[in-house]
C-alpha positions in Angstrom: -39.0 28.4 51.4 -42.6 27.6 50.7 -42.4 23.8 49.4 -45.2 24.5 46.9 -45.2 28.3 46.2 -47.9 27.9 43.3 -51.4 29.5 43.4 -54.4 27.5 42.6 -55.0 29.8 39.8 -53.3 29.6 36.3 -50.2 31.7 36.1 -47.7 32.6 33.4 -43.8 31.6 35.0 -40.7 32.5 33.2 -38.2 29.7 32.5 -35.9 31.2 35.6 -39.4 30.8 37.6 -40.3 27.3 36.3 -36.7 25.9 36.7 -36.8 27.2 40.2 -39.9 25.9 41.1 -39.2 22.3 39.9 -35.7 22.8 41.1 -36.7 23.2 44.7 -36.9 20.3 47.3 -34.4 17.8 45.0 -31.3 16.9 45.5 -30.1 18.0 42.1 -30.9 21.0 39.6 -33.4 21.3 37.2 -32.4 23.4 33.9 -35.2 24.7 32.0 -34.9 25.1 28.0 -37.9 26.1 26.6 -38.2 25.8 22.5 -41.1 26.4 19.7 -40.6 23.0 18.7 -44.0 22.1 17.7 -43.4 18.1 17.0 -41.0 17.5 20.4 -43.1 19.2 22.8 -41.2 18.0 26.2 -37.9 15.9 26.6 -36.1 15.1 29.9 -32.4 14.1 30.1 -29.9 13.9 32.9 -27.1 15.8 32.0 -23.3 14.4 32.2 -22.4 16.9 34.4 -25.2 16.4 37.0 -28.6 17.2 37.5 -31.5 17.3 34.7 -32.4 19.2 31.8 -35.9 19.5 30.6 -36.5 21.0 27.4 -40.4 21.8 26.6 -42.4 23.8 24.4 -43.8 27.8 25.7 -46.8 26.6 26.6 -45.8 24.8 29.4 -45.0 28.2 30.9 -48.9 29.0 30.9 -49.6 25.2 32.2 -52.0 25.5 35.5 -50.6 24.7 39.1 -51.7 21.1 38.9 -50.1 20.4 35.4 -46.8 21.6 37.0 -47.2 20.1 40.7 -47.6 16.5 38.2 -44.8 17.0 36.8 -42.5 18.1 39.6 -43.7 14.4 41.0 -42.4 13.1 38.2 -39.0 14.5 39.1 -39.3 12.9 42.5 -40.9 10.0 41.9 -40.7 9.5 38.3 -44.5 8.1 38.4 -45.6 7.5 34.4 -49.2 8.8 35.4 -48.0 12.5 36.0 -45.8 12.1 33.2 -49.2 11.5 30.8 -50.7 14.4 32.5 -48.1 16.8 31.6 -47.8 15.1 28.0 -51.9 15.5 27.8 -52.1 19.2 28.5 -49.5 20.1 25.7 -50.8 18.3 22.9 -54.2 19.3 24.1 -52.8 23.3 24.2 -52.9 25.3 21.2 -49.6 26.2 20.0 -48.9 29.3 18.1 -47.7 29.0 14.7 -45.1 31.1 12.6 -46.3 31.9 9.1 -44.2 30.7 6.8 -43.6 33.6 4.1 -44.9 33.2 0.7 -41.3 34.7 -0.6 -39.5 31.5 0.7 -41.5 29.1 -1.0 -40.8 27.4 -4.3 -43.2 25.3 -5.9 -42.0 25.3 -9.5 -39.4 23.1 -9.9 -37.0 22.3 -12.3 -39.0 19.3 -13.9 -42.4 19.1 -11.6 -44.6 22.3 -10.8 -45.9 21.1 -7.4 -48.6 23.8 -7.7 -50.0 22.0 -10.5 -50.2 18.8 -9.3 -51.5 19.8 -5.5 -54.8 21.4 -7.5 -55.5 18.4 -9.7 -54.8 15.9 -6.1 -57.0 18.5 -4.7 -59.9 18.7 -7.7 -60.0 14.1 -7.7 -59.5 13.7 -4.4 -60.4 16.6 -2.1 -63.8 18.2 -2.9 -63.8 21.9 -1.2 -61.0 24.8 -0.3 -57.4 23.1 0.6 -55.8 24.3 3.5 -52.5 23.7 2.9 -49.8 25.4 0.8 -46.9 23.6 -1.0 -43.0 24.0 -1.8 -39.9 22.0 -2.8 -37.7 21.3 0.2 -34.2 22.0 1.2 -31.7 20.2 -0.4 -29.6 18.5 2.5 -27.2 16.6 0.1 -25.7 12.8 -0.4 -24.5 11.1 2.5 -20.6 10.3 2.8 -19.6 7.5 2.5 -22.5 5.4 3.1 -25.7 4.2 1.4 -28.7 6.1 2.3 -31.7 3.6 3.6 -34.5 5.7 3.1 -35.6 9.2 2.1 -38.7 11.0 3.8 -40.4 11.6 0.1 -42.3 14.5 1.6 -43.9 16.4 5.4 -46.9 17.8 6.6 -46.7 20.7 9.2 -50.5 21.4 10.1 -49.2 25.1 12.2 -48.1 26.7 8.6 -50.6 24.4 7.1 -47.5 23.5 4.5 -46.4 20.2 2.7 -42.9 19.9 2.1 -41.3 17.3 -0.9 -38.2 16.9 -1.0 -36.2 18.2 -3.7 -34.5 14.8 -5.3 -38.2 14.0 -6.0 -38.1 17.4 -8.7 -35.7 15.2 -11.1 -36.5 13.7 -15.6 -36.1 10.1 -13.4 -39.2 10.7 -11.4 -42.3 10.1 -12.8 -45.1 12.8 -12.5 -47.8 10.3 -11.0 -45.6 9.3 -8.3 -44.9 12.7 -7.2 -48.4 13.3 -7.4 -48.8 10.4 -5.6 -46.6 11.8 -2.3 -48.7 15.0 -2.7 -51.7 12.9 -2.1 -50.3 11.0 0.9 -49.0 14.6 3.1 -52.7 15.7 1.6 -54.3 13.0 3.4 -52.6 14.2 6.5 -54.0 17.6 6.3 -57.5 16.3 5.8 -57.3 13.8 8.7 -55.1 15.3 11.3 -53.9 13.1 14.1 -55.2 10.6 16.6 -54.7 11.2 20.1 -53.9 8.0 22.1 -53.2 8.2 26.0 -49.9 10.8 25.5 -48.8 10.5 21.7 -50.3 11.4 18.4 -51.0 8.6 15.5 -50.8 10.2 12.1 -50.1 6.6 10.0 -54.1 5.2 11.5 -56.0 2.4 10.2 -58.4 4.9 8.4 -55.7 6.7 7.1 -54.0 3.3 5.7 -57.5 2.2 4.2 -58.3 5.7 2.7 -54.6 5.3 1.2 -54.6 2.3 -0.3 -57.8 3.4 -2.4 -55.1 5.9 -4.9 -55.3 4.7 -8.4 -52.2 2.0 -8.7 -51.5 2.0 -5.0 -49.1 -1.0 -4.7 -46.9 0.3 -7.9 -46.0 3.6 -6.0 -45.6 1.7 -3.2 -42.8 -0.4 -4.3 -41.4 2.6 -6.5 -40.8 4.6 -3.1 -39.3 1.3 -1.7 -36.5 1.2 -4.7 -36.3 5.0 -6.3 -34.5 6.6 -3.5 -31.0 3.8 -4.8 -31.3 6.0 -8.1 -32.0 9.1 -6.9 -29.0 9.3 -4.3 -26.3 8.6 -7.6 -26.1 11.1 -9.7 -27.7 11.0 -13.4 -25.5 9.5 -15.7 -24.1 11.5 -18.5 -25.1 10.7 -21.9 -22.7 9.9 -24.4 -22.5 11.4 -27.9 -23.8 8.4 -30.0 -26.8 8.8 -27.9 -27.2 12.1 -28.3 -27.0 11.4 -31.8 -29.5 9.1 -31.5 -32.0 11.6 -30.8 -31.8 13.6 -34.4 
């Protein structure tokens, strides 16, 4: 069998194809899983049974010869310059993006209409057209018995163009300018993008930090994010009829 069986042109392999080719020559097997995973583009493991498994995004299928031939010397030799190479050309390769449709996404909540407050973010902060769309997230419930550390307030996905919040945020114990102020933060992310260094991507840069810090009452929100998730994960209390009563 021809030890290196690829053309000098670009070519478009099948998983079968590419696990084959990488396959060839080692002592163990290659497994080839190939995902739309636009955040993990390429992971390597060895598996407990024996051999490897490399799980990648498509577009290492349509990689040219000299992308692959790096990265089949990373098999071999497990060299960290061909590793960069391969991790260069996918976050340098356009990756295509699955619309979101408009019928799965909610932006009117219960208590905050993120709609609303992504246009008046957009009209103080962010002169010109937004790119972006908005909806609450899924609701992925308390953790059992244990305390939950931290919350991811909200998410940015620049393929849909789409900000995610999540959905304890859309509660009467949440104040309006704090949600507004996550909307501004995943808004700042749409605006700047990332920052390619060697083979990963900075999103949290020193211009984005600066740029940040300039949001009206920066260091209250701050520390509200730092202690409002302990409220959030408990549910509201009831209120009790002489404070209902209260009210009239």
């Amino acid at each position: 069998m021809n030890a290196d069986p690829l053309p000098p042109e670009r070519l478009q392999l099948s998983a079968r194809e590419l696990a084959d080719y990488l396959s060839s020559g080692l002592d163990h097997p290659v497994s080839v899983v190939i995902t739309h995973n636009r955040i993990s583009l390429i992971r390597l493991r060895q598996k407990p049974e024996g051999g490897s498994e490399l799980r990648a995004h498509a577009c290492l299928l349509q990689a040219p010869p000299e992308t692959l031939r790096a990265l089949k010397r990373f098999l071999i030799s497990h060299r960290r310059a061909d590793w960069r190479a391969v991790c260069a050309f996918l976050q340098t390769t356009p990756r295509e993006s699955r619309p979101v449709p408009a019928a799965t996404l909610r932006s009117a909540g219960n208590f905050h209409d993120l709609q609303a407050i992504l246009d008046d973010v957009n009209t103080s902060f962010f002169p010109g057209p937004c790119p972006c769309r908005i909806t609450w997230g899924r609701s992925a419930g308390r953790p059992r018995g244990r305390t939950r550390r931290h919350i991811a307030y909200g998410s940015y996905h620049r393929d849909p163009g789409l900000i995610r919040i999540h959905p304890l945020l859309d509660d009467t114990r949440v104040p309006r300018d704090f949600v507004a102020f996550i909307v501004f933060h995943e808004r700042l992310h749409a605006s700047l993008g990332a920052e390619t260094r060697g083979s990963r991507q900075w999103h949290h840069t020193a211009r984005f930090r600066s740029m940040e810090r300039q949001y009206p009452e920066y260091d209250r929100h701050q520390k509200l994010a730092q202690t409002l998730f302990r409220s959030l994960d408990k549910p509201e209390p009831k209120r009790k009829w002489s404070d209902v009563l209260r009210l009239f």
